[in-house]
C-alpha positions as CSV (number, residue, x, y, z in Angstrom):
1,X,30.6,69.1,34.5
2,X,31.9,72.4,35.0
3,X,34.9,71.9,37.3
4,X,38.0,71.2,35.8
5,X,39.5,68.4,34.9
6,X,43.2,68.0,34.6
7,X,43.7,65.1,32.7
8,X,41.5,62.3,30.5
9,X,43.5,59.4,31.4
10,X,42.9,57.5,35.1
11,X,44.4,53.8,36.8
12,X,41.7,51.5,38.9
13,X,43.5,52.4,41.5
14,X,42.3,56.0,40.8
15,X,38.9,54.7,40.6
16,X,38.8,52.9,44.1
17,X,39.7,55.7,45.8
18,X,37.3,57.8,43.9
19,X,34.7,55.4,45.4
20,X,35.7,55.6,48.7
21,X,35.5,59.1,48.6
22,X,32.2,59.1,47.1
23,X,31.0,57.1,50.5
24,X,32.3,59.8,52.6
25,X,30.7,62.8,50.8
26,X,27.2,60.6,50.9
27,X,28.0,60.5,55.0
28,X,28.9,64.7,54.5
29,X,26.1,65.2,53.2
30,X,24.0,63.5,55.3
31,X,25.1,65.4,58.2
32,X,25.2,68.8,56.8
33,X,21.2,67.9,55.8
34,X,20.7,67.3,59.0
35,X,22.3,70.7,60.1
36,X,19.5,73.4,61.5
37,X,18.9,76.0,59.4
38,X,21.0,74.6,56.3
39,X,19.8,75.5,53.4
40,X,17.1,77.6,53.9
41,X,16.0,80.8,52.4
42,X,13.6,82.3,49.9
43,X,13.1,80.4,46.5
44,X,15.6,81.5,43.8
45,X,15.7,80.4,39.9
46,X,18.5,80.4,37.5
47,X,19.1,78.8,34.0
48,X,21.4,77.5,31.7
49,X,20.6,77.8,28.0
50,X,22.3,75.7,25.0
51,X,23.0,76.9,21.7
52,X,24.1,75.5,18.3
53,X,27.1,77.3,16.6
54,X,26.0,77.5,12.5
55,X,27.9,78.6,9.5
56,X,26.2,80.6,6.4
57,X,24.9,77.4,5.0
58,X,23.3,76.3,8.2
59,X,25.7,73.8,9.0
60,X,27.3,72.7,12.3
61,X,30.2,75.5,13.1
62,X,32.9,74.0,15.0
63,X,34.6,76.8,16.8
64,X,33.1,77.0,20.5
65,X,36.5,77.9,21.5
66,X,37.3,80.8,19.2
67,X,33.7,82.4,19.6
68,X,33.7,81.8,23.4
69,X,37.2,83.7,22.9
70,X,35.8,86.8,21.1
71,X,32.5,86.8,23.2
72,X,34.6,87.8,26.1
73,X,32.3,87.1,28.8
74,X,32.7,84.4,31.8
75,X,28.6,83.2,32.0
76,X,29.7,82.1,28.2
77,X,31.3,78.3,27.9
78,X,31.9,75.3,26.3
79,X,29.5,72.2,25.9
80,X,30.4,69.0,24.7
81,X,30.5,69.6,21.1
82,X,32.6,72.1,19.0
83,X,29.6,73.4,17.9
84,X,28.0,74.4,21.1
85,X,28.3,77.2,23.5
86,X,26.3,77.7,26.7
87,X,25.1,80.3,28.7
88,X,24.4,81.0,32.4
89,X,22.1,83.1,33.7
90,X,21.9,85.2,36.8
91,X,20.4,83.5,39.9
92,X,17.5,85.6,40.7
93,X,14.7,85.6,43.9
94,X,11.5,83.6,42.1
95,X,9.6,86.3,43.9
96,X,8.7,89.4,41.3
97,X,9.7,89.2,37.8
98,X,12.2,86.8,37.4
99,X,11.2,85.3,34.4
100,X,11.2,89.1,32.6
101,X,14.5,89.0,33.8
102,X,15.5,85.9,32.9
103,X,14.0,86.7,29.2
104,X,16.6,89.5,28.8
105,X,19.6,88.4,30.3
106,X,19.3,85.1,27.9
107,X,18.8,87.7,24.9
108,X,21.1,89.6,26.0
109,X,23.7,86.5,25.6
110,X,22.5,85.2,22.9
111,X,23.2,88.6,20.5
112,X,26.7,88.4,22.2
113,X,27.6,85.2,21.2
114,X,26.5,85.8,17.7
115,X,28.2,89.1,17.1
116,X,31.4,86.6,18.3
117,X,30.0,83.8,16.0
118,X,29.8,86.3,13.2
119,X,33.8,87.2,13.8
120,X,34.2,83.7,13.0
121,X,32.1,83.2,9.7
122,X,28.7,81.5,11.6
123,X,25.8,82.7,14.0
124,X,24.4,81.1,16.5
125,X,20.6,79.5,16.9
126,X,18.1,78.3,19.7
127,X,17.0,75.1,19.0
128,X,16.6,71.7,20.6
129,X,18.2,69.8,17.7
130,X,19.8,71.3,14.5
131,X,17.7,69.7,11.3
132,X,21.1,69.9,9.1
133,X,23.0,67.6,11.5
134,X,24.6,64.4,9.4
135,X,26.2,61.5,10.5
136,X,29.5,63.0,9.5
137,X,29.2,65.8,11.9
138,X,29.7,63.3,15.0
139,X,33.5,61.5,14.9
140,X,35.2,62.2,17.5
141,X,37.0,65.2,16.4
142,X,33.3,66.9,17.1
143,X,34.3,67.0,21.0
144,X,35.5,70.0,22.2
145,X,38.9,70.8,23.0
146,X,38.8,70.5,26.6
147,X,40.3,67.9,28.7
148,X,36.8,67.3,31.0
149,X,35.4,66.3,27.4
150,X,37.7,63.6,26.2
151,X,37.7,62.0,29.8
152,X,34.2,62.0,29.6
153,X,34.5,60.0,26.4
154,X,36.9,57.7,27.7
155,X,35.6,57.5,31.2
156,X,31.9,56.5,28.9
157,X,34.1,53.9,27.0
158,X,35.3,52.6,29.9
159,X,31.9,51.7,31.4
160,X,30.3,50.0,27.8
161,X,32.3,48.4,25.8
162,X,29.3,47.7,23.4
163,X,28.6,51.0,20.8
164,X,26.0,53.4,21.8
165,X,22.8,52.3,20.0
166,X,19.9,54.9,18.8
167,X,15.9,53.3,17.9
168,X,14.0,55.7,18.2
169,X,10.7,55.3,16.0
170,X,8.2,57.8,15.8
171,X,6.8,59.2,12.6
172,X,9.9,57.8,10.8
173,X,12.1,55.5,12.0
174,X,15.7,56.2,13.2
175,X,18.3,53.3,13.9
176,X,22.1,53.8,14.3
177,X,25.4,53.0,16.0
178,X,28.3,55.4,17.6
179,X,31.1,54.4,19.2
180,X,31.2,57.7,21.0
181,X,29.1,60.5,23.4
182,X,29.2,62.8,20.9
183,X,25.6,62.1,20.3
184,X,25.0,64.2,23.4
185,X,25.7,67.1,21.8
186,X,23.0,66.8,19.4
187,X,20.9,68.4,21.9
188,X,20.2,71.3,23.3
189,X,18.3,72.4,26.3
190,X,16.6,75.0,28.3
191,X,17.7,74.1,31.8
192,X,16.2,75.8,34.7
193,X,17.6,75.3,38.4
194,X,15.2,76.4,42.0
195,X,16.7,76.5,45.1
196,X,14.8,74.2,47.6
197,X,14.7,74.1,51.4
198,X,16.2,70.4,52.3
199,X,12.7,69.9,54.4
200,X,10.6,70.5,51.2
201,X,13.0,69.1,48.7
202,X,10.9,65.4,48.2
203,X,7.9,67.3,47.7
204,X,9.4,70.1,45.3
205,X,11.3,67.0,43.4
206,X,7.9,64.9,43.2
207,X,5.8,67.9,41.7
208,X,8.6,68.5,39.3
209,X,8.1,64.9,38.1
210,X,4.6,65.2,38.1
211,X,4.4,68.4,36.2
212,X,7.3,68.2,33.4
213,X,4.8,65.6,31.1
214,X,1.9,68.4,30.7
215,X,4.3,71.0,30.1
216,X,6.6,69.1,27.9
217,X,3.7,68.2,26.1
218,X,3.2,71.8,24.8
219,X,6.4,73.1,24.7
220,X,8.1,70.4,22.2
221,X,11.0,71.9,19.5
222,X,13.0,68.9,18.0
223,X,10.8,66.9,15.8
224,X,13.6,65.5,13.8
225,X,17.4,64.2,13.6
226,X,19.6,63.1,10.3
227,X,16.6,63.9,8.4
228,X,14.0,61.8,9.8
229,X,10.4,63.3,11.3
230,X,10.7,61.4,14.7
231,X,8.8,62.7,18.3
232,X,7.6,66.4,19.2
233,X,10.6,66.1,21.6
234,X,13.3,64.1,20.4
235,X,15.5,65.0,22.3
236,X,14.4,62.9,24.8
237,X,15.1,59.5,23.2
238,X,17.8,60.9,21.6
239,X,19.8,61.6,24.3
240,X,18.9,58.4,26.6
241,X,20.1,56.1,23.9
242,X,23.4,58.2,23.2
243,X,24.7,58.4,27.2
244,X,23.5,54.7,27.9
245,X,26.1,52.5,29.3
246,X,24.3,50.0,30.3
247,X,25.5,46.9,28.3
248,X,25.3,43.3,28.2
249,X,27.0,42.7,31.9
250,X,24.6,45.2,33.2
251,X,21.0,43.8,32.6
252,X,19.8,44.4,36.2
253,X,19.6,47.7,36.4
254,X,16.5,49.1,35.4
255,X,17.6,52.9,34.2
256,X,20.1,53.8,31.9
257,X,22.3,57.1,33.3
258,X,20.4,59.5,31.2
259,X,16.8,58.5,32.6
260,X,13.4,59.8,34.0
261,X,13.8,57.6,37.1
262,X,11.5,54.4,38.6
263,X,10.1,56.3,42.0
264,X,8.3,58.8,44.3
265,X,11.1,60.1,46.4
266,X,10.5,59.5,49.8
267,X,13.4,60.5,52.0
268,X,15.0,64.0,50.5
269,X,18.2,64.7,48.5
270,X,20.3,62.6,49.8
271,X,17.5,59.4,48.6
272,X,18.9,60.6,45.0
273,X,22.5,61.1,45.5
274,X,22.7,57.8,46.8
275,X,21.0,56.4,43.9
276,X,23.2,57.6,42.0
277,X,26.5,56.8,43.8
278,X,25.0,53.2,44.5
279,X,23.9,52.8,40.5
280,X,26.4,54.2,38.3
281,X,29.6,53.6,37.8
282,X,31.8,56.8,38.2
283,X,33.7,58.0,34.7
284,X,35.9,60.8,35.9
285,X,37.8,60.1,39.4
286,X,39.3,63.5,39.9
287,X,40.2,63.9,43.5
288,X,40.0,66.9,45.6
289,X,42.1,67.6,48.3
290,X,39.6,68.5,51.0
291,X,38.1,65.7,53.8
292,X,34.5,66.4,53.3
293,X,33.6,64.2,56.8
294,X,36.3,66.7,58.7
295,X,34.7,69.6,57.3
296,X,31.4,68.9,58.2
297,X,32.0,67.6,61.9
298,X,34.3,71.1,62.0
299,X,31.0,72.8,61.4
300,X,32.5,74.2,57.7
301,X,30.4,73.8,54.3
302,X,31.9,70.9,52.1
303,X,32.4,71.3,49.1
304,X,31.9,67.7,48.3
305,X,33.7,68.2,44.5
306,X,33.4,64.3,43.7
307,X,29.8,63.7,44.3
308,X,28.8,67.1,42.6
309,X,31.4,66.0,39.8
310,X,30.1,62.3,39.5
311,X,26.3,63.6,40.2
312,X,27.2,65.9,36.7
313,X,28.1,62.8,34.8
314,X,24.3,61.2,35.6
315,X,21.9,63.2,33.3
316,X,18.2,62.3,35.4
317,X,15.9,64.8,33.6
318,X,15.1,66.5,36.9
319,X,18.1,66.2,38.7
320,X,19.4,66.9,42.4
321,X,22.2,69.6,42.5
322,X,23.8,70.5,46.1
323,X,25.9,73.8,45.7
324,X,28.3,75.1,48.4
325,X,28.6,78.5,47.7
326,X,26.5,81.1,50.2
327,X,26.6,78.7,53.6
328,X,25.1,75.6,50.2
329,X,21.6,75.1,49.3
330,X,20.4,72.3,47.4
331,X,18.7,72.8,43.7
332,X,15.9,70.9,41.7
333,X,17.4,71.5,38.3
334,X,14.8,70.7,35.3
335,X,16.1,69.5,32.2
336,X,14.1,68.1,30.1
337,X,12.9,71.8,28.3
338,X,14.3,72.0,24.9
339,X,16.5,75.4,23.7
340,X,13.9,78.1,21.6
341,X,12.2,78.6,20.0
342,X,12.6,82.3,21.3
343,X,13.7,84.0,24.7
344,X,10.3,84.7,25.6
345,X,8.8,80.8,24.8
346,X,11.3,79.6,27.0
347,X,10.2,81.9,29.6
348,X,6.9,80.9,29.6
349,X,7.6,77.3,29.5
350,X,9.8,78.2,33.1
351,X,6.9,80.1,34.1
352,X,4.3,76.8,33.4
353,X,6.5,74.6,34.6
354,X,7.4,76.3,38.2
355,X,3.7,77.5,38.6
356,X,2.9,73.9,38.5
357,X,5.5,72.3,40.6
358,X,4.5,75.0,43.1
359,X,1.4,74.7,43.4
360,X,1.6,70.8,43.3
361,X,4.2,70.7,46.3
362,X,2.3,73.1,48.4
363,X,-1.3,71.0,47.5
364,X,-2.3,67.9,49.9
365,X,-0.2,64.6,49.5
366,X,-1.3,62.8,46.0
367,X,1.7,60.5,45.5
368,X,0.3,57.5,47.1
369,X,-2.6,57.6,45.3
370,X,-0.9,58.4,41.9
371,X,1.4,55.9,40.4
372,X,5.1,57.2,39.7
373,X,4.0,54.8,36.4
374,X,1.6,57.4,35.3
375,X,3.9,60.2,35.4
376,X,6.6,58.3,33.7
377,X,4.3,57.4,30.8
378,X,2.9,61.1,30.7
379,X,6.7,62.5,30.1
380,X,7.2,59.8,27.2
381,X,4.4,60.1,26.0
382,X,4.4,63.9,25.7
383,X,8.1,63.9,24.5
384,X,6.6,61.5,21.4
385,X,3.5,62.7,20.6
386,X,3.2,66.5,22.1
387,X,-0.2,68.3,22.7
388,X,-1.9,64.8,20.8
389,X,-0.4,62.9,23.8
390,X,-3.2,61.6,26.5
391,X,-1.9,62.2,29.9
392,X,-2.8,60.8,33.0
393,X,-3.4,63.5,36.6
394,X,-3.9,63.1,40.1
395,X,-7.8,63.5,41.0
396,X,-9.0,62.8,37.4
397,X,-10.5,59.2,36.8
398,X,-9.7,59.0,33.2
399,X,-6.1,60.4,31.2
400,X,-7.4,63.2,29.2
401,X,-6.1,65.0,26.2
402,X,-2.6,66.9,26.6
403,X,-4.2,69.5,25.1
404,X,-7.4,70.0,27.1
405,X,-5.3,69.2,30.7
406,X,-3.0,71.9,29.5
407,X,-5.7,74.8,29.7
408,X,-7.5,73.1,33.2
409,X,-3.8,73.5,34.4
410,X,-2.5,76.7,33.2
411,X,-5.6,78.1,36.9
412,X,-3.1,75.9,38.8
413,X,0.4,77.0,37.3
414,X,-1.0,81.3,38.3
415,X,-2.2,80.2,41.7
416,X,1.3,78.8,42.3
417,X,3.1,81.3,41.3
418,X,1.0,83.9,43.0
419,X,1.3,81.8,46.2
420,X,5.5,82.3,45.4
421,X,5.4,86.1,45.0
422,X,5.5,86.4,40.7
423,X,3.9,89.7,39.8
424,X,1.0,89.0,38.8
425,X,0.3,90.7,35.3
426,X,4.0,88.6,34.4
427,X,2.5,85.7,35.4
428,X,-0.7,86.0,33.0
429,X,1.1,87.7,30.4
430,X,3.8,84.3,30.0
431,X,0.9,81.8,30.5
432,X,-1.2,83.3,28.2
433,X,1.6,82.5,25.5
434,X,0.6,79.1,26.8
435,X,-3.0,78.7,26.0
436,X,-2.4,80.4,22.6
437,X,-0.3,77.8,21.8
438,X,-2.7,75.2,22.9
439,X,-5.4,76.8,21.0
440,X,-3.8,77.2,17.9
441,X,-1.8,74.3,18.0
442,X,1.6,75.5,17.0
443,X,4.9,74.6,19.2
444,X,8.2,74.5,17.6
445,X,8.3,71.5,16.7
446,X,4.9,71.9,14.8
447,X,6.2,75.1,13.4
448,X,9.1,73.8,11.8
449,X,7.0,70.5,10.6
450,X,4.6,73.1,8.7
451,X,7.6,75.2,7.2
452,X,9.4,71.8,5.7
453,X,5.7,70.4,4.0
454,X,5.3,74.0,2.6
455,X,9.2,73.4,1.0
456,X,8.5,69.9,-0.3
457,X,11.3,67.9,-1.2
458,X,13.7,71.3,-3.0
459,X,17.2,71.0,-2.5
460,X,18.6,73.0,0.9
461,X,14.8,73.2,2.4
462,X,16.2,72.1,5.8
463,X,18.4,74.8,6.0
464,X,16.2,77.3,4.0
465,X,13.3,76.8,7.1
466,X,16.7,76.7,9.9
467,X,17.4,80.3,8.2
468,X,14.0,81.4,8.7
469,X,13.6,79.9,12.3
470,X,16.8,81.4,12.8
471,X,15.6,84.7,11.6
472,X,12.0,84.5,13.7
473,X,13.8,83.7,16.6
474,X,15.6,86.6,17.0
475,X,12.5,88.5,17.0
476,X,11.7,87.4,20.1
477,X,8.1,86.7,18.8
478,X,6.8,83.7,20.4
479,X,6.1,80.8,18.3
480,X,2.8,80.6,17.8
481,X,2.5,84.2,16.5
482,X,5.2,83.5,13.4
483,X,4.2,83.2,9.8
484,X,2.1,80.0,8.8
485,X,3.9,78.4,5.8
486,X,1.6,80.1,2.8
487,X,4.1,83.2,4.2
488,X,7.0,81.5,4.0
């Protein structure tokens, strides 16, 4: 989603050819997979992070484009909503301390976007979802003002006719209708991206579906939207239900475009980029001018812009991401982690998470005896119930507490990322933010639960706790260490 777009309006005649093109970068890639040496090299990680944009009352800010303006800095741009910014970090060897670094550079961006928010009357603030959000903050002069944006609305429209509808019930119940995307941009993420050899890439992409349920589980930061106490993670649901375009002529297909998938990958990458080419319906044909078939048979690196730019318009929560730039590689990027609570939470989560899939991809085969079903209930059920979830794990007869399969994990995560070359001491240090968490039982989301019982029902307590999350945030004290609510 971040190549440009030159215009929101397209013919069918457009869209054909956007197709046809599709099936030629599928054959590309194909045979640049099958290349020797393509893609290898040592394991490197980068991130993305998502913010919210706030005024002094807490509420949605919508001036992306004016605080991008005064931050001044290109790894700084636009998301979908005028009250978002991203970030984008340095790619970085996984080897050493990358997570350290990672830490600081996301700090280090997030103090210079709110130095430009605060030129423009707001500040900015790491969370998954913003508890002040209304319904009135998503018509659809919410979108940015970028032309990739309102194509994506109307390419969306284009593909359901129906309004997007949101049921999510979890402690409360949520039901709503919008006749636009902007729902997306209720959410924010922590996404991080690892560079993976094209031989190793079903096994990578398999332990990354495997291990995202445990370590969503305990790393959960939007328990609510429009006011309602909903899942640990509800993002998740939220997010699903507002890119959905499956509608009434589409009952066959199984997945909706934002989706956790329906299978152990079997053949590599290019299993998942057909998937998605084959089940979802393209939304912005922008051509390129290159012939990604005569580049590859003339021994050049494609750069295959219409699959990577229809492969950004299908949100899978670990998705496939092929990058031409240094001789290409191909990514696992993980996206189901939500923004904050602090720089150094979301570097542990990162640290769980890739210690697990790690280890899990280097360990003997466990998919055919492990049903994909079991790790799609254990990400559901983690994104709705967090560390009270009861998750299910390869070698164990019984699903066990999220909890207590949290700390017999966290062994696993150090092993594998000893085995890839993390510093040790970082390694401990981050996944011992873990098992505190675990033992005291306080995520984000549980955090700001606590915070809003200890308000009651006065007026302005969701934006009185957001100013003191905000606050605790920036002190780059991990979660579980903040003040309980009798020191509110």
């Amino acid at each position: 989603m971040g190549q440009q777009v030159a215009k929101e309006r397209f013919s069918e005649a457009e869209y054909g050819r956007f197709g046809e093109r599709l099936k030629d970068s599928l054959l590309s890639l194909r045979e640049l997979l099958g290349r020797p040496g393509f893609g290898a090299g040592p394991a490197t990680i980068g991130a993305e992070l998502e913010l919210f944009l706030i005024d002094a009352d807490g509420r949605p800010l919508r001036r992306n484009k004016e605080v991008r303006a005064a931050a001044g800095d290109d790894r700084v741009v636009l998301e979908l909503g005028s009250f978002n910014l991203e970030v984008n970090l340095t790619p970085l060897p996984l080897a050493g301390r990358p997570f350290t670094a990672l830490a600081a550079e996301a700090r280090d961006l997030m103090l210079v976007v709110d130095k430009a928010a605060r030129s423009q009357g707001g500040r900015v603030v790491p969370i998954g979802i913003l508890p002040t959000l209304t319904v009135f903050d998503f018509t659809r002069d919410a979108l940015s003002d970028e032309t990739r944006y309102r194509a994506l609305s109307r390419g969306m429209r284009r593909v359901r006719a129906e309004p997007f509808r949101v049921q999510i019930h979890g402690v409360e119940r949520l039901e709503l209708e919008v006749e636009d995307v902007i729902l997306e941009s209720a959410n924010t993420s922590w996404q991080v991206h690892l560079r993976t050899p094209p031989a190793d890439f079903a096994r990578v992409y398999n332990a990354a579906q495997l291990a995202i349920g445990p370590v969503l589980a305990v790393s959960g930061n939007s328990p609510s939207f429009l006011g309602r106490d909903l899942w640990e993670e509800t993002r998740i649901a939220l997010f699903e239900a507002s890119a959905d375009d499956r509608d009434m002529e589409r009952p066959w297909r199984v997945d909706g475009r934002v989706c956790f998938g329906s299978g152990w990958v079997e053949n590599g990458a290019e299993e998942l980029f057909e998937l998605s080419v084959r089940e979802y319906e393209p939304v912005m044909p922008v051509m390129d001018d290159e012939d990604p078939l005569a580049a590859v048979r003339a021994g050049g690196v494609p750069r295959l812009a219409e699959l990577r730019l229809h492969q950004g318009t299908v949100w899978q929560w670990n998705r496939p991401v092929y990058d031409p730039a240094g001789g290409g590689h191909l990514r696992v990027e993980l996206r189901a982690l939500p923004a904050g609570p602090t720089c150094v939470d979301m570097a542990a989560n990162a640290a769980f998470l890739l210690g697990l899939v790690a280890a899990t991809a280097a360990g003997p085969e466990w998919t055919e005896g492990f049903p994909f079903a079991d790790a799609y209930r254990n990400f559901y059920r983690a994104a709705r119930n967090g560390l009270d979830a009861t998750l299910a794990w390869p070698g164990r007869a019984e699903p066990a507490p999220a909890a207590e399969l949290i700390l017999e994990l966290l062994p696993v995560a150090e092993e594998g990322l000893a085995a890839a070359g993390v510093d040790g001491p970082e390694a401990s240090r981050l996944l011992s933010i873990i098992r505190e968490r675990v033992l005291l039982r306080r995520t984000g989301a549980v955090w700001q639960r606590e915070a809003l019982a200890a308000l009651g029902e006065e007026p302005g307590a969701r934006a009185a706790m957001l100013a003191r999350y905000r606050d605790l945030a920036f002190t780059d004290q991990p979660v579980h260490t903040w003040p309980g609510p009798l020191r509110f």
